[in-house]
N, C-alpha and C positions, 0 to 999 in steps of 0.2 A: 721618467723625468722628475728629477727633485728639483723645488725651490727652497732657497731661503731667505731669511731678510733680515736685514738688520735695521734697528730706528737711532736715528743719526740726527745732526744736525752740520758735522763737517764743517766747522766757526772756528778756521777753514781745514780744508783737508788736508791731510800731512801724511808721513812716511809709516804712523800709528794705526792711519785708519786701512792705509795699502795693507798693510802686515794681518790687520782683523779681516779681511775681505780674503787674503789668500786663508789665514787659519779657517776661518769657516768654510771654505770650499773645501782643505782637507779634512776636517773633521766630520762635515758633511756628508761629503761626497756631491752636491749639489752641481747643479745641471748653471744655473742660473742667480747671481744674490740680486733680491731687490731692496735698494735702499728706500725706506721712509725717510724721506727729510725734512725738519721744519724751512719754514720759508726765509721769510724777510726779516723774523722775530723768533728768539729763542728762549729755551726756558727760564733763563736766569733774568729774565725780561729786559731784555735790551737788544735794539737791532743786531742783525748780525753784520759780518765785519764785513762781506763783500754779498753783493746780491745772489739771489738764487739760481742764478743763471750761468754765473761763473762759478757757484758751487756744486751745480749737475753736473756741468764742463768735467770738473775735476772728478767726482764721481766716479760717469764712467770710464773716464782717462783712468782711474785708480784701480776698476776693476771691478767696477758694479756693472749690471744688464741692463736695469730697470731703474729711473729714478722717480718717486711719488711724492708728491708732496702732504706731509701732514698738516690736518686745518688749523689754520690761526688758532682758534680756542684750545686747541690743544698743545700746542706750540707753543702757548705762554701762560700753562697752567702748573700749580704745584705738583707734585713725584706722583701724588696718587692717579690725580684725572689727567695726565700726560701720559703716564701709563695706560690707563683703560683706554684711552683715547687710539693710541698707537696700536695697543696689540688688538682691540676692538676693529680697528680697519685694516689689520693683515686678516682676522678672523672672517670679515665681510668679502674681503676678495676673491675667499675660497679656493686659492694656489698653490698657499705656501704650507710647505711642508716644517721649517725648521724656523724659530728663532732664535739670531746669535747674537750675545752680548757681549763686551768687555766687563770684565770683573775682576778685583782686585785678591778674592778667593779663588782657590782654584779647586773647589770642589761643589759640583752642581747640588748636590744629596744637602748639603749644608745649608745652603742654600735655599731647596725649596722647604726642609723641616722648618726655616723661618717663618718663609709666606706663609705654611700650614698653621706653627703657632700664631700670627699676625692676625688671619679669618679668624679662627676659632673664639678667640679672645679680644677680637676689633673691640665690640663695646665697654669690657672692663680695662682696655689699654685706654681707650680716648676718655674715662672717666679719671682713671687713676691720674692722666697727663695733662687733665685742667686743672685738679687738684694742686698738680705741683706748682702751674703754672700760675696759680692763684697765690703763691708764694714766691713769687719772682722770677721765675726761670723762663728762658725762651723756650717754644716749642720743642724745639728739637734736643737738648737739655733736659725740659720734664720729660719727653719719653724716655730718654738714655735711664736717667735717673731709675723711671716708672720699671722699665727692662731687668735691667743691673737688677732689681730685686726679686723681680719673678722670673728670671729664665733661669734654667735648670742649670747650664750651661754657661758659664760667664764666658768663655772663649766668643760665645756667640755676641757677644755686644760689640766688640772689636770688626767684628763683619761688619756690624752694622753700622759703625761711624768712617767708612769710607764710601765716598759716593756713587762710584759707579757699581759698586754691590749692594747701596740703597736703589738704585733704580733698578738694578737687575731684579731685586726683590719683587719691586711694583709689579714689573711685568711678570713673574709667575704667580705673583697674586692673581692678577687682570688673567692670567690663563685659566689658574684655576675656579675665578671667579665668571668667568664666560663660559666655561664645559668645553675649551678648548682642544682639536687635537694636534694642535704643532706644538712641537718637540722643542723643548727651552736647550741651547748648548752655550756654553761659557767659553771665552776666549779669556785666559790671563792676559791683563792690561800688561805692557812691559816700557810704559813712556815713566815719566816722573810723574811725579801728582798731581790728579785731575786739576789741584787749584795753582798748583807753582809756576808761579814767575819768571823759574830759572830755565837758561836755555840749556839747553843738555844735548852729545853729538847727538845725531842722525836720530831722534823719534824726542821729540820735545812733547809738550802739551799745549793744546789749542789755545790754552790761556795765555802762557809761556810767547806763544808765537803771534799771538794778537797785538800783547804790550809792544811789542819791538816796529808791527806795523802800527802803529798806533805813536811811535814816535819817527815815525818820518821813515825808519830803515827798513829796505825788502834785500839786500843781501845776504842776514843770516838766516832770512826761508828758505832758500835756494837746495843747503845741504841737508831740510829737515823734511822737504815732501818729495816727492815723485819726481823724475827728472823728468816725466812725460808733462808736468803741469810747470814747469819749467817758465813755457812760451807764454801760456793763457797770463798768469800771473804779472808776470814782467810787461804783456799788453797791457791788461786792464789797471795795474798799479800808478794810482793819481790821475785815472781817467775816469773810473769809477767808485774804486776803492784806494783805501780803508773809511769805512763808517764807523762812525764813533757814539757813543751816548748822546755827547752834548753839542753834536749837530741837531737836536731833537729838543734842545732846551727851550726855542720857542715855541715851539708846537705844544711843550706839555704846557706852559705858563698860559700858554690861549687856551688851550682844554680847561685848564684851573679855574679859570675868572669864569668862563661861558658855561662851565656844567650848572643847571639850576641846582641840583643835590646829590652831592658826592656821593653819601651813602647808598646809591643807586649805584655805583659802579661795583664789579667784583672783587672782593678781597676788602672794602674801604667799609670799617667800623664807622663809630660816632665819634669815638676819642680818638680815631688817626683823623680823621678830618680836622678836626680843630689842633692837631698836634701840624700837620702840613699847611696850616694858615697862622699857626704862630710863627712858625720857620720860614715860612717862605719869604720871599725878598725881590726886587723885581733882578737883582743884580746875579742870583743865584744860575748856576749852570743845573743841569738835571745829574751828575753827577753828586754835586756840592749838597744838592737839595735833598739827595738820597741821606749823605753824608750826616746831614742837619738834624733829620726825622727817624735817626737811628738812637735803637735805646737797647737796654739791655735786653730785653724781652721780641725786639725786632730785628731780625738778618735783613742783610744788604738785600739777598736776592729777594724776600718778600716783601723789601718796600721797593724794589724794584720795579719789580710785577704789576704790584699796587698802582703806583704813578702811569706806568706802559699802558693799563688796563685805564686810564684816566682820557690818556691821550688816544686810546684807539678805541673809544666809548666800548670798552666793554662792559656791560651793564651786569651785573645779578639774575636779572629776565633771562636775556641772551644766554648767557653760562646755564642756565636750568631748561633753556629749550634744548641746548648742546646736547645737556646731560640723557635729553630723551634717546635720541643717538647714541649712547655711550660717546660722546665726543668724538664720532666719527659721522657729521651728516653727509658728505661725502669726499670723494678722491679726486685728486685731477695729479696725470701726467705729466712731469718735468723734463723728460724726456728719456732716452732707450738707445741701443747699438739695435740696428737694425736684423743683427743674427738673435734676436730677442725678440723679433715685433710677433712672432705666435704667441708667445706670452701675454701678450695686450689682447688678441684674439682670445686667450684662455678668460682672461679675467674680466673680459665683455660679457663672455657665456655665463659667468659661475659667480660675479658680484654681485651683493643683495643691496649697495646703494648706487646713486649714480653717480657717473662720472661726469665732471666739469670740465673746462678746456679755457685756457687765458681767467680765471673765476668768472668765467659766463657759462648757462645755462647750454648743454647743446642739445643730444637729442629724448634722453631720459629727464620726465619732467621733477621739478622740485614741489613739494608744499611750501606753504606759505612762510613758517619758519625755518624752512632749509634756504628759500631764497632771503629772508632777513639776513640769516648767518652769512650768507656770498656776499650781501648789500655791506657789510661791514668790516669784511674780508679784501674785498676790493677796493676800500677805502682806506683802510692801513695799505694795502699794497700801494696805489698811488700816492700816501704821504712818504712812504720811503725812498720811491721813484723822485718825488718831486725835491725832498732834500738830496739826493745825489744829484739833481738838475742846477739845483742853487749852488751844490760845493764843488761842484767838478763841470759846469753847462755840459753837461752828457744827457741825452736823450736815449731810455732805455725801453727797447720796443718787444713786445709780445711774440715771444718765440720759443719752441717746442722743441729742443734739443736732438740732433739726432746724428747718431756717428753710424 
């Protein structure tokens, strides 16, 4: 019996992610895939577009066994601790045999010779890439730069500035950094690019297919996911979804004024503090505000993060109790096809954290900062619920998906 899994966030699911779920099954051979999915909140730190419950729906409708939910701290962490966080709790489950990525290369071997040179050389990359950065560049810019000069190989840099082969990276880092033995496999991506806007036939990008809900339209979803997700979609569309950023604009501007001190939250310097109190405005959308506090040395997604982590008190503290977990203090169930539920069996016996149910405690106990982490988990999960309640009066109730 093989598993495998793939770490997802499905914001939303589409006809890209059916195609990754059937390739890993052939490549595999695998018995079962279990998706890792972020929840309510995704990496590029902003809700995601429809709740988690209509993204398990689709899930297994798409062709997963198993849906899990990744923890919030990991959920809306940068590439590095998103990664330790995700493959650290396939490694905890003790199941899975295989993890499959999308990648924009198509050669695994390439691939992990990076991760190998990235460990080897972590402390003189992150010295060489302040250095640049001390001279104007944004992060991701002084690493290219810092690269481009010491990799043996320039082909290799080109891997490296497309995104789903940066994240692919992370996680055979986070494998070979755990002593992992599940087997990394690559799926060539075959949508348009991770960031494009354009809609393209039958396998668009998440992105792509967000903007279009995001302006009022759900008939050019229709020909781009699943015709099994058809029905779910069409229900839930303007009953619950689409979620946007700047349904969240209040929420963050109340986080803003109420924090005693920013510098406490994760990701928030000295000088982005006072750079998001010069900008800020009471008239400002959370989108606007991102817009505002962008500089050349700042990405969208990292001030994104930034403000997200403002609004869902993620502190500095909290993110280093995570980290005691590798960003995996535990797992809860999204739900399963029920020709799967041994699986759940399997990974009762052979998990070394516990598992949660609705983010409550059930029968394995937590310590005192694993129950912090849920206290805080649960508390984003209700602000998101409670803005779908205000934009749509829908009332969204605790339920474990099962086909």
């Amino acid at each position: 019996m093989k598993t495998a899994a793939i770490i997802c966030e499905y914001n939303p699911f589409h006809n890209g992610h059916e195609y990754h779920i059937m390739q890993t099954r052939n490549i595999t051979g695998a018995d079962c895939v279990i998706a890792i999915m972020s929840g309510n909140y995704v990496q590029r730190g902003t809700p995601a577009v429809m709740d988690k419950k209509i993204r398990t729906q689709a899930a297994l409708l798409g062709g997963a066994d198993l849906v899990i939910e990744l923890p919030l701290f990991t959920a809306c962490s940068s590439a590095p601790d998103f990664a330790i966080g995700a493959v650290s709790l396939l490694h905890k489950l003790g199941v899975i045999d295989y993890l499959s990525f999308g990648s924009e290369c198509q050669d695994i071997n390439k691939l992990k010779q990076i991760a190998s040179f990235l460990i080897q050389y972590e402390e003189e990359i992150e010295r060489g890439t302040k250095e640049l950065m001390s001279l104007g560049h944004s992060y991701p810019k002084a690493k290219e730069l810092y690269l481009r000069e010491h990799l043996d190989d320039a082909s290799l840099i080109e891997v490296l500035k497309q995104p789903n082969n940066i994240l692919g990276i992370e996680y055979l880092k986070a494998l070979l950094q755990l002593d992992s033995p599940i087997i990394p496999v690559c799926v060539t991506r075959v949508s348009n690019d991770h960031h494009s806007k354009e809609l393209t036939p039958s396998i668009s990008s998440a992105t792509s297919i967000r903007e279009i809900l995001e302006q009022n339209q759900i008939s050019p979803l229709f020909s781009r996911v699943p015709e099994a997700l058809h029905d779910i979609y069409q229900m839930h569309y303007q009953k619950d979804f689409p979620v946007c950023l700047d349904d969240f604009s209040l929420l963050l501007h109340a986080a803003i004024y109420s924090c005693e001190d920013l510098t406490q939250i994760s990701g928030i310097s000295s000088d982005f503090k006072d750079r998001i109190f010069k900008m800020l405005k009471s008239d400002l959308s959370f989108e606007e505000l991102i817009s505002a506090c962008k500089t050349k040395n700042l990405t969208w997604s990292k001030i994104s993060r930034n403000l997200l982590h403002i609004m869902l008190d993620i502190t500095k503290e909290k993110v280093e109790k995570a980290r005691t977990y590798d960003m995996s203090p535990y797992f809860q169930i999204l739900g399963f096809k029920r020709s799967a539920s041994f699986l759940i069996g399997n990974i009762k016996r052979k998990s070394s954290i516990p598992m949660v149910r609705h983010l409550r405690v059930m029968n394995d106990p937590l310590s005192k900062d694993q129950e912090e982490l849920l206290s805080t988990e649960q508390r984003a999960n209700q602000l998101y619920r409670t803005v779908i309640g205000q934009k749509f009066h829908t009332i969204i109730k605790d339920e474990q998906i099962i086909f």
